[in-house]
Residue, then its C-alpha position, 0 to 999 in steps of 0.5 A: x550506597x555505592x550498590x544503589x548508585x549502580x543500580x540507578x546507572x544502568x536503569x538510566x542506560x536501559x531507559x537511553x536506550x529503550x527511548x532511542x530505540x523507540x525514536x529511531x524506529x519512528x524515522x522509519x515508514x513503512x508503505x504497503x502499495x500496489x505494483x502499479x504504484x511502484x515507479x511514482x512511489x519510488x521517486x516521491x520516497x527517493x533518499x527518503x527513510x521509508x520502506x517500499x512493500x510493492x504487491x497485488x493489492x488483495x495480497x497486501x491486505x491479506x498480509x497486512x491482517x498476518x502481521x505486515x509491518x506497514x504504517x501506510x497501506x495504498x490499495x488498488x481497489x477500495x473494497x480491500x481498503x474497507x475490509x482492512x478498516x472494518x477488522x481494525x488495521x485501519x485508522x483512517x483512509x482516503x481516496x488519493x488517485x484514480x486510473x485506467x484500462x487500456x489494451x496493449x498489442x492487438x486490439x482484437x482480442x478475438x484474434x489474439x491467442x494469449x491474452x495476457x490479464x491479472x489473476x482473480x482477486x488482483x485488482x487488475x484481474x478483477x477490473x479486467x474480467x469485469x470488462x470483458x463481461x460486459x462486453x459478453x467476451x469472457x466465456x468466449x476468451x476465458x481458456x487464452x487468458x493467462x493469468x499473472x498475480x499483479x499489475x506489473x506482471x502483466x505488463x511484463x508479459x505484454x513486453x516479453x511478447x509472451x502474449x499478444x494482447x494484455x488487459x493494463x492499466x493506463x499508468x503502466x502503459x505510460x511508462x512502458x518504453x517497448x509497449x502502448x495502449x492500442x484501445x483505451x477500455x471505457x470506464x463504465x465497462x468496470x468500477x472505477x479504478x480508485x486508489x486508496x490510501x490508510x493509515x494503519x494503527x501502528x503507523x497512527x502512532x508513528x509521527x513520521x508516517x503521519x507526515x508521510x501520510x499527510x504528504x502523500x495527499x498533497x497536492x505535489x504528490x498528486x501531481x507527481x502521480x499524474x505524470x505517471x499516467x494516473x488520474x485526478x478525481x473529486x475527493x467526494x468520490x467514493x472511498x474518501x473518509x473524514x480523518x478519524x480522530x481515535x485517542x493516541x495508545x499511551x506507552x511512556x507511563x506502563x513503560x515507566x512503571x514497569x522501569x520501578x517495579x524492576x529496580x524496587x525488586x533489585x534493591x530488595x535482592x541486594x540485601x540477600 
């Protein structure tokens, strides 16, 4: 008896522990987002228990499918949004906030000898060449253009002097203190810039990253986000989903049972 009462002592401390764990980790959000994003997100996330993941947006979704840990992915470019919902990493996306191109430094690209613009595949690179193509300059331009792999390393250029013309996005430019924007690219020159934000399936089952979500798209954030230079949007625009209502994934009763089958075959080694 003495033997059973032990046995049924740390099945209970094993079961404590696997449950506080569990919660713990709940606490905790895991946001994947464009560098762009990197200064709004830390002041909406300060003294907060949430992870910050900051990177080109096509490198985060690519790393997102490897196995990122992130409740929360927000997505320079609609198109990796909808890539990572259509292999099953997304439960739901939302459109959230829109912005801009703008050039820093010389505005005649002709004239200029670096021009610094993202890499091919980076939103920003991508918004960028779509630009200079319809202004029939990319073949022209395409052997001073230096790339960079994310938003923020192209205003990091623009500041070093590096280059002396840089394709950024409007939001960067606002909260550069040494550079600004010396001509504003006209939107149906590319897509528009359309920043999306997913829920992933972890993050599904994550109660504080649900919130989080939820927060994020509220209006105080929104606002927040516009002060660092993004821009409002109708939530009819392209990328906005109604929210997907898919059934919560149960893990307390295979939890349960594998907890019996543990201290069943306990008590049937004790006799031996």
């Amino acid at each position: 008896m003495l033997d059973c009462m032990k046995v049924l002592h740390w099945c209970c401390v094993v079961w404590t522990l696997l449950v506080s764990h569990r919660a713990e980790a709940q606490d905790d959000v895991s946001i994947a987002a464009a560098s762009s994003l990197s200064a709004a997100l830390h002041e909406l996330t300060l003294d907060s228990p949430v992870r910050l993941t900051i990177g080109s947006s096509s490198r985060l979704a690519q790393q997102i499918e490897a196995g990122l840990d992130a409740d929360i992915a927000i997505l320079a470019d609609d198109r990796w949004m909808k890539q990572l919902e259509e292999n099953g990493w997304i439960s739901e996306r939302h459109a959230l906030i829109r912005n801009r191109l703008v050039i820093v430094g010389s505005p005649n690209l002709h004239g200029a000898t670096r021009i610094g613009i993202g890499a091919q595949g980076a939103p920003i690179g991508d918004y960028a060449r779509e630009a200079l193509q319809s202004w029939g300059m990319l073949d022209a331009l395409n052997d001073r253009l230096i790339s960079a792999p994310n938003a923020s390393a192209v205003l990091a250029q623009a500041e070093s002097g590096w280059v002396d013309s840089a394709i950024v996005y409007s939001s960067d430019a606002h909260r550069s203190q040494s550079v600004s924007a010396s001509l504003v690219i006209a939107q149906d020159a590319h897509r528009p810039i359309e920043y999306t934000i997913g829920l992933t399936q972890t993050g599904r089952d994550n109660p504080a990253a649900v919130a989080w979500f939820d927060r994020l798209q509220s209006d105080d954030a929104r606002a927040a986000l516009t002060r660092y230079g993004f821009t409002e949007f109708t939530p009819t625009t392209t990328g906005s989903n109604p929210r997907i209502t898919a059934p919560p994934i149960e893990t307390r009763e295979p939890l349960m049972r594998s907890l019996w089958v543990a201290l069943l075959a306990l008590l049937v080694s004790l006799p031996p």
